[in-house]
ROLUMLUM-87710 format. One record per residue (C-alpha): residue number from 1; x, y negated, z negated; residue in one letter. Coordinates in steps of 0.2 Angstrom, whole numbers, plus 5000, padded with zeros to 4 digits. Example, Ala and Ser with C-alpha at 12.3 -4.5 7.8 and 13.67 -1.06 7.14 Angstrom:
2
> 1 / 5062 / 5022 / 4961 / A $
> 2 / 5068 / 5005 / 4964 / S $
END
This chain:
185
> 1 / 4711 / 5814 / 4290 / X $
> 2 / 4696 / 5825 / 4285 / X $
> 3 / 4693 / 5829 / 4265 / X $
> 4 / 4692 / 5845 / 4262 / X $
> 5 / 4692 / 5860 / 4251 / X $
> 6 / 4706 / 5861 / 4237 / X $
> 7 / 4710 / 5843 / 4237 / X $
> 8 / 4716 / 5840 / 4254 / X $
> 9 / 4717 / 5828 / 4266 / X $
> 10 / 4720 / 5834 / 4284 / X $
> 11 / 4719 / 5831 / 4304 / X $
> 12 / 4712 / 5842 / 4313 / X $
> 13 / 4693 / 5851 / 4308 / X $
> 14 / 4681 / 5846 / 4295 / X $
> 15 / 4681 / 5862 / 4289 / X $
> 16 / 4670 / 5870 / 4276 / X $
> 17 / 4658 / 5865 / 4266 / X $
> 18 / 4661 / 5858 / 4249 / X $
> 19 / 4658 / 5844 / 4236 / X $
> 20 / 4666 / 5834 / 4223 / X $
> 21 / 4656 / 5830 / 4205 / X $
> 22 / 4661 / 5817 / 4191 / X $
> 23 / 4652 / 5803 / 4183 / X $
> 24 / 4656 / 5784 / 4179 / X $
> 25 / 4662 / 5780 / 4161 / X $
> 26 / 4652 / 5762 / 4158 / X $
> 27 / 4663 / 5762 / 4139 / X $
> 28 / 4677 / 5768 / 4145 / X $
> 29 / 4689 / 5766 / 4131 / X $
> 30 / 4706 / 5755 / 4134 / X $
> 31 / 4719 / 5768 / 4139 / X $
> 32 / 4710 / 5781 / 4149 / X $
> 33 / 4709 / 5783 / 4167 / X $
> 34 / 4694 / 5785 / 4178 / X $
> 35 / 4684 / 5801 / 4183 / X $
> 36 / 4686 / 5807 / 4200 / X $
> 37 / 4693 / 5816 / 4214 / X $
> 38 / 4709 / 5815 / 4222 / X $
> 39 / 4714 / 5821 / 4242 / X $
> 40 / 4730 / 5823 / 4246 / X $
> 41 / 4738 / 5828 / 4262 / X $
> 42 / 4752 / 5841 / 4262 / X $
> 43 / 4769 / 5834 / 4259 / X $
> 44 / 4775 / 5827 / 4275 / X $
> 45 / 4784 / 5836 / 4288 / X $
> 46 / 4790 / 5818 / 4295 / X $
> 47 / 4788 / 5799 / 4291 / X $
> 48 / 4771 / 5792 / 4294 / X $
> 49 / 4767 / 5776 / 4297 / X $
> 50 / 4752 / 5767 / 4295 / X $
> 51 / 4750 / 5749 / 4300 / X $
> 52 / 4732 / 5741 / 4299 / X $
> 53 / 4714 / 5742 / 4294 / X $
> 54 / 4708 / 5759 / 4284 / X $
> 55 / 4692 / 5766 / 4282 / X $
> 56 / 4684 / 5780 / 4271 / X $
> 57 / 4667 / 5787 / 4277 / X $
> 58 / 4662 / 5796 / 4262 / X $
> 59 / 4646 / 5807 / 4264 / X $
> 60 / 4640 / 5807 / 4244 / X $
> 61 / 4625 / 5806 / 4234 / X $
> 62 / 4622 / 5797 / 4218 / X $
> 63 / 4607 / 5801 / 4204 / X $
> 64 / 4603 / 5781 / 4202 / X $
> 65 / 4599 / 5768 / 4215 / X $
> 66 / 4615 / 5759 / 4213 / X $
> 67 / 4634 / 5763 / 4209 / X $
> 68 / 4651 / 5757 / 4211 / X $
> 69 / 4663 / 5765 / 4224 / X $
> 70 / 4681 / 5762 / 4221 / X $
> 71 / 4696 / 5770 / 4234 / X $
> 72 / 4714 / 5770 / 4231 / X $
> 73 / 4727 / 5776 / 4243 / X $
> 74 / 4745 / 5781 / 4235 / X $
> 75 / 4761 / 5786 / 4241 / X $
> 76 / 4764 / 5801 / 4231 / X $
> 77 / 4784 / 5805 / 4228 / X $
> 78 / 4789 / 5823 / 4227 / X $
> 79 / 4792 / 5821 / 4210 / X $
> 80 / 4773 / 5819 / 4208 / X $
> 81 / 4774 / 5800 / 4203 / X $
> 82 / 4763 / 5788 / 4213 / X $
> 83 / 4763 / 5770 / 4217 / X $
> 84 / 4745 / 5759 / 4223 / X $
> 85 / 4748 / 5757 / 4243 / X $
> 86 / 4730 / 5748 / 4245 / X $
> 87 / 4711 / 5749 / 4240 / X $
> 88 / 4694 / 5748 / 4246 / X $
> 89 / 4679 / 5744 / 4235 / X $
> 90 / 4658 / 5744 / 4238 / X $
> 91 / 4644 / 5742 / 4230 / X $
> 92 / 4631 / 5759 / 4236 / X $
> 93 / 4618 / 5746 / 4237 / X $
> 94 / 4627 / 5734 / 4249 / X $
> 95 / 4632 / 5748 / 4262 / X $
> 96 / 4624 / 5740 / 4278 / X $
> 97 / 4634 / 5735 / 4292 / X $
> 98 / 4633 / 5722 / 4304 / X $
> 99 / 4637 / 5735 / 4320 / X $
> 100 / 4643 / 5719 / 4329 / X $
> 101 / 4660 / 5718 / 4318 / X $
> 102 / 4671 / 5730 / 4314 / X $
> 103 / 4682 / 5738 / 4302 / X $
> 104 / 4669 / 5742 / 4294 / X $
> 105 / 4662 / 5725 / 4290 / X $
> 106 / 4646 / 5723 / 4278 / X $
> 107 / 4638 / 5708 / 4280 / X $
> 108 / 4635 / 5706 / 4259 / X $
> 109 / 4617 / 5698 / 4262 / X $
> 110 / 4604 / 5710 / 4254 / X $
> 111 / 4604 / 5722 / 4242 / X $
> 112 / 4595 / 5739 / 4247 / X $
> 113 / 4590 / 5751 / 4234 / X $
> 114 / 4601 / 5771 / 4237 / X $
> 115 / 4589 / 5784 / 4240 / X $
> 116 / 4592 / 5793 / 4225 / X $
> 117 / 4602 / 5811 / 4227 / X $
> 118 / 4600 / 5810 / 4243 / X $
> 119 / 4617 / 5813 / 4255 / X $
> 120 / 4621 / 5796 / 4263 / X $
> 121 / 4637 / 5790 / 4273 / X $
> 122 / 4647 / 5775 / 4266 / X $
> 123 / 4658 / 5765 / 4275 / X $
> 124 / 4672 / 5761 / 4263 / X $
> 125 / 4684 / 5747 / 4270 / X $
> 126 / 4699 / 5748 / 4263 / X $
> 127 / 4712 / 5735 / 4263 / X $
> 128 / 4724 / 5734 / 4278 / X $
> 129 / 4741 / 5740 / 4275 / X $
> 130 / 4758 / 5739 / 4283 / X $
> 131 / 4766 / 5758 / 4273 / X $
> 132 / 4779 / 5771 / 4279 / X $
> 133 / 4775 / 5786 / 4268 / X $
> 134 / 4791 / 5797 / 4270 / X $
> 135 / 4795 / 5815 / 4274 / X $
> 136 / 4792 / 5825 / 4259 / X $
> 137 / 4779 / 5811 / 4251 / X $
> 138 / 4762 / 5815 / 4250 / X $
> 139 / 4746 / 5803 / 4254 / X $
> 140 / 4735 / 5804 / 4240 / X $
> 141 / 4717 / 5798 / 4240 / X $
> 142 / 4708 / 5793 / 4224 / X $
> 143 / 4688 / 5791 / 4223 / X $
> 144 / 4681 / 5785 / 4210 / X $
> 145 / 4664 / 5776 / 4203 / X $
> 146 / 4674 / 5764 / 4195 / X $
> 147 / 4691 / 5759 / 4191 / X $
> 148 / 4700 / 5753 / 4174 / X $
> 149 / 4713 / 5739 / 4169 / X $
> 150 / 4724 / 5752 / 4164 / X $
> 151 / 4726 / 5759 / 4181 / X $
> 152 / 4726 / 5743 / 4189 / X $
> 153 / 4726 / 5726 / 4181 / X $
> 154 / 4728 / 5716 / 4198 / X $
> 155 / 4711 / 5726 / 4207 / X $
> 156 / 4701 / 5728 / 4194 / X $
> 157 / 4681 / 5727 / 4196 / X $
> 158 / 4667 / 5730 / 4185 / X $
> 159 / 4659 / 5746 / 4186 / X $
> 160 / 4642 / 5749 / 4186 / X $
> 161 / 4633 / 5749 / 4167 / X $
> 162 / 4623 / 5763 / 4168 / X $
> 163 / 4633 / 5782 / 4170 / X $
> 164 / 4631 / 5788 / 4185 / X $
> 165 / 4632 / 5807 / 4192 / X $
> 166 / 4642 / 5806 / 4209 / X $
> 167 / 4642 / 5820 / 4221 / X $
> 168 / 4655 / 5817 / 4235 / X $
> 169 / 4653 / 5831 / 4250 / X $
> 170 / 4665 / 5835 / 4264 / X $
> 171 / 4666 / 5850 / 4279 / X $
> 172 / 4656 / 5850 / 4294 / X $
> 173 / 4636 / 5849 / 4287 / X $
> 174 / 4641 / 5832 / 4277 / X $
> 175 / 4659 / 5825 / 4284 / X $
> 176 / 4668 / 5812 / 4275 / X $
> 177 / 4686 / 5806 / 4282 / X $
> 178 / 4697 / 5794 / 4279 / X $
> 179 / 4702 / 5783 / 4299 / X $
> 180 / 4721 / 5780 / 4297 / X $
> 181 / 4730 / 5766 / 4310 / X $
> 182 / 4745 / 5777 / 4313 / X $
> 183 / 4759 / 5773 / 4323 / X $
> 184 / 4768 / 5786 / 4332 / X $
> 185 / 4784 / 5786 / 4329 / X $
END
């Protein structure tokens, strides 16, 4: 499912070129929710299911040499209320892969400076889900360079300390898309 223009989600094409901006809040007062952009597909024509291991490649750029990347996957009802399906987390400085493992896998074992506002691909895993998302419910995406207690108590994670300009791009020059396990049904 390919991010694209006007908040969507979608199989099919990257489509056109386009990017996302916001910026981490490292004092973000009790209450408020995070910065960032959210995909979502249309609602569905038909139950979706999606049973296994998630990824986001994200093609972004950041204006420091380290920031937080927080996902969060929804099912959104059509009365626009949402509920946490899973999450995916990593650290723009721990982004290397051990190509040997999949899912993604990142091995954890250095940390390696981001080439500042330079476009790079991250690998985001995302925590493996069993989910029917049912006809009429939208999958939402959420990207953020952090996320708070009030949105999440149980997954919380420490942001980065420093503000952080986050520029996320999608379409056909820099792709992003998130790899769903679907099931046909």
């Amino acid at each position: 499912f390919w991010l694209k223009s006007g908040a969507a989600l979608a199989p099919g094409e990257p489509g056109g070129d386009g990017t996302e901006v916001f910026s981490n809040d490292p004092f973000i007062p009790p209450g408020k929710f995070a910065a960032g952009p959210n995909f979502s597909t249309a609602p569905l024509e038909k139950d979706l299911e999606i049973t296994g291991p998630i990824a986001l490649y994200l093609s972004a750029a950041i204006d420091r040499p380290d920031a937080t990347w927080v996902v969060t996957i929804k099912d959104q009802s059509p009365d626009g209320s949402a509920r946490v399906v899973t999450k995916g987390w990593l650290r723009a400085s721990h982004r290397k892969l051990d190509a040997a493992r999949s899912k993604p896998y990142h091995p954890h074992t250095e940390s390696e400076p981001v080439p500042v506002n330079q476009v790079i691909e991250y690998a985001i895993e995302i925590r493996e889900t069993s989910m029917l998302f049912g006809k009429g419910h939208r999958l939402l995406l959420e990207v953020r360079g952090q996320d708070t207690q009030t949105e999440d108590p149980i997954w919380y994670h420490l942001c980065s300390p420093v503000e952080t300009r986050h520029t996320v791009h999608y379409g056909a020059k820099h792709p992003s898309y998130l790899l769903l396990p679907v099931i046909p049904g």
